[in-house]
C-alpha atoms as one frame of an Amber mdcrd trajectory, in Angstrom:
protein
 -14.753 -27.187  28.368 -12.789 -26.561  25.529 -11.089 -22.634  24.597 -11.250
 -22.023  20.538  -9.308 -19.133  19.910 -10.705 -16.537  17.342  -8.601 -15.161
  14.603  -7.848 -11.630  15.532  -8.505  -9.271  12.479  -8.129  -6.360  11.304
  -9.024  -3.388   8.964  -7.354  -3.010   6.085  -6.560   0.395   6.817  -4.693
  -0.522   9.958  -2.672  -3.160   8.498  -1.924  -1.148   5.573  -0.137   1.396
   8.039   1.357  -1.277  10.266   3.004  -2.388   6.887   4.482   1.366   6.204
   2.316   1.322   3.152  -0.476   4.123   1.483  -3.685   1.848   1.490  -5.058
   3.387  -1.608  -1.859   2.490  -3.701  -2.605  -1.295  -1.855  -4.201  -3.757
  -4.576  -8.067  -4.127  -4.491  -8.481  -7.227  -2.677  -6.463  -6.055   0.084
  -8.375  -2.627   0.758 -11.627  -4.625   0.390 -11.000  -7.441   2.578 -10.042
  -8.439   6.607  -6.497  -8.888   7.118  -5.930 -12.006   9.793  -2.431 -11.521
  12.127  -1.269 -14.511  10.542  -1.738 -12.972   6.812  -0.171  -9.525   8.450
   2.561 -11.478   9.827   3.600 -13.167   6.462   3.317 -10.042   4.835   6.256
  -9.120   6.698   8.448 -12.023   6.556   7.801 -12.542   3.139   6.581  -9.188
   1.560   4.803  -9.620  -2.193   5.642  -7.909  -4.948   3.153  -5.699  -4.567
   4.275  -4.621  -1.095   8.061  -4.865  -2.041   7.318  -2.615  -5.048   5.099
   0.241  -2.719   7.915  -0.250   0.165  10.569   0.803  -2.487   8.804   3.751
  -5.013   5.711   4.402  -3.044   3.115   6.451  -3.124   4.337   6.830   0.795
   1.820   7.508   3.311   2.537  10.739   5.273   4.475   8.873   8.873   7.066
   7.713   5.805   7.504  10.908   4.144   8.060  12.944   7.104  10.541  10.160
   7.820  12.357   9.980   4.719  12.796  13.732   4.986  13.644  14.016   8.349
  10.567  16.186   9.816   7.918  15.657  11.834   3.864  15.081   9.949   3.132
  18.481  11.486   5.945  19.656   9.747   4.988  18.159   6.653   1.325  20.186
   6.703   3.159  23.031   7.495   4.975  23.032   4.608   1.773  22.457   2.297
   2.327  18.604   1.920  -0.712  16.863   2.354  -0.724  13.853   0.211   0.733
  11.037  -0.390   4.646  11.514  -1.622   6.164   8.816  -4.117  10.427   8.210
  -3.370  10.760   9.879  -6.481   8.995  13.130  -4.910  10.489  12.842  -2.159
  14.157  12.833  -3.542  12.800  16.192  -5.810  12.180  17.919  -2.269  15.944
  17.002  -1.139  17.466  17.940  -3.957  15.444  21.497  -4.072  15.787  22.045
  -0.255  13.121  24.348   0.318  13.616  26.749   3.195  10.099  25.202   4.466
  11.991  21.978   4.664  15.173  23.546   6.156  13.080  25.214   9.092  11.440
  22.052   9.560  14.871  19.940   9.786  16.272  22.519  11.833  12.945  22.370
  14.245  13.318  18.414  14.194  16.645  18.726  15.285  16.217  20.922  18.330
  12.982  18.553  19.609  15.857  15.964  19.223  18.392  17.459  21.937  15.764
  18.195  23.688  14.077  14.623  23.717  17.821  13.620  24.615  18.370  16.335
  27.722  15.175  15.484  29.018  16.028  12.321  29.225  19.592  12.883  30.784
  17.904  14.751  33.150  15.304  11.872  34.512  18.538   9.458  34.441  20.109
  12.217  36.656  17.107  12.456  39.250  16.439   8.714  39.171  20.124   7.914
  40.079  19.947  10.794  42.619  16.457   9.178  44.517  18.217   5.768  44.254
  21.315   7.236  46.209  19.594   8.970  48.504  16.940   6.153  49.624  20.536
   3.719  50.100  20.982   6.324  52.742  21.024   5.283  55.939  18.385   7.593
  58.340  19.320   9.002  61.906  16.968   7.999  64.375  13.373   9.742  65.081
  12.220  12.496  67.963
């Protein structure tokens, strides 16, 4: 018995944001057709024009944006942004600095530390259950 292996597909729509890219800035043939792992994986080693040219000016899809400025996508609808954002756009909202943006940077920030105490913390307890199970145990009654 002999294995084939199928080619493992996908959507353009998932390969579009696997690339970092706003699939209705992609060309034509690429939103209408199956992207193959293989093609995806070329794309990436050796990015088109296309893709270079999107990667650099956009239109960016929101994950990039929110990104490039720093904030989280929630942050983003809260401050009214809800389409795509070209670099030039996005450069506009840093230069103006809206307090919306501020808040949000500020917000980021704090999830931050906190992402990083958290994590201190579990370190902490993990290194505390490791010491404690090197313990040696008195005997039973």
């Amino acid at each position: 018995m002999t294995s084939h292996q199928t080619t493992q597909t996908m959507k353009p729509a998932t390969a579009a944001k696997k690339l970092g890219v706003y699939l209705e800035a992609t060309p034509a043939e690429f939103q209408e057709g199956v992207v193959s792992r293989t093609e995806l994986n070329a794309l990436q080693a050796d990015p088109p024009q296309w893709l270079q040219d999107l990667r650099r000016t956009g239109p960016h899809p929101r994950p990039v944006v929110a990104a490039k400025l720093g904030i989280s996508i929630a942050g983003l609808a809260r401050g009214g942004v809800t389409e795509a954002l070209t670099t030039e756009q996005i450069d506009a909202l840093k230069q103006d600095n809206p307090e919306w943006l501020q808040k949000e940077r500020a917000t980021q920030a704090e999830v931050r530390k906190e992402a990083v105490r958290i994590k201190e913390k579990h370190e902490k307890d993990r290194e505390k259950s490791a010491q404690q199970a090197d313990e040696p145990r008195g005997p039973r009654s």
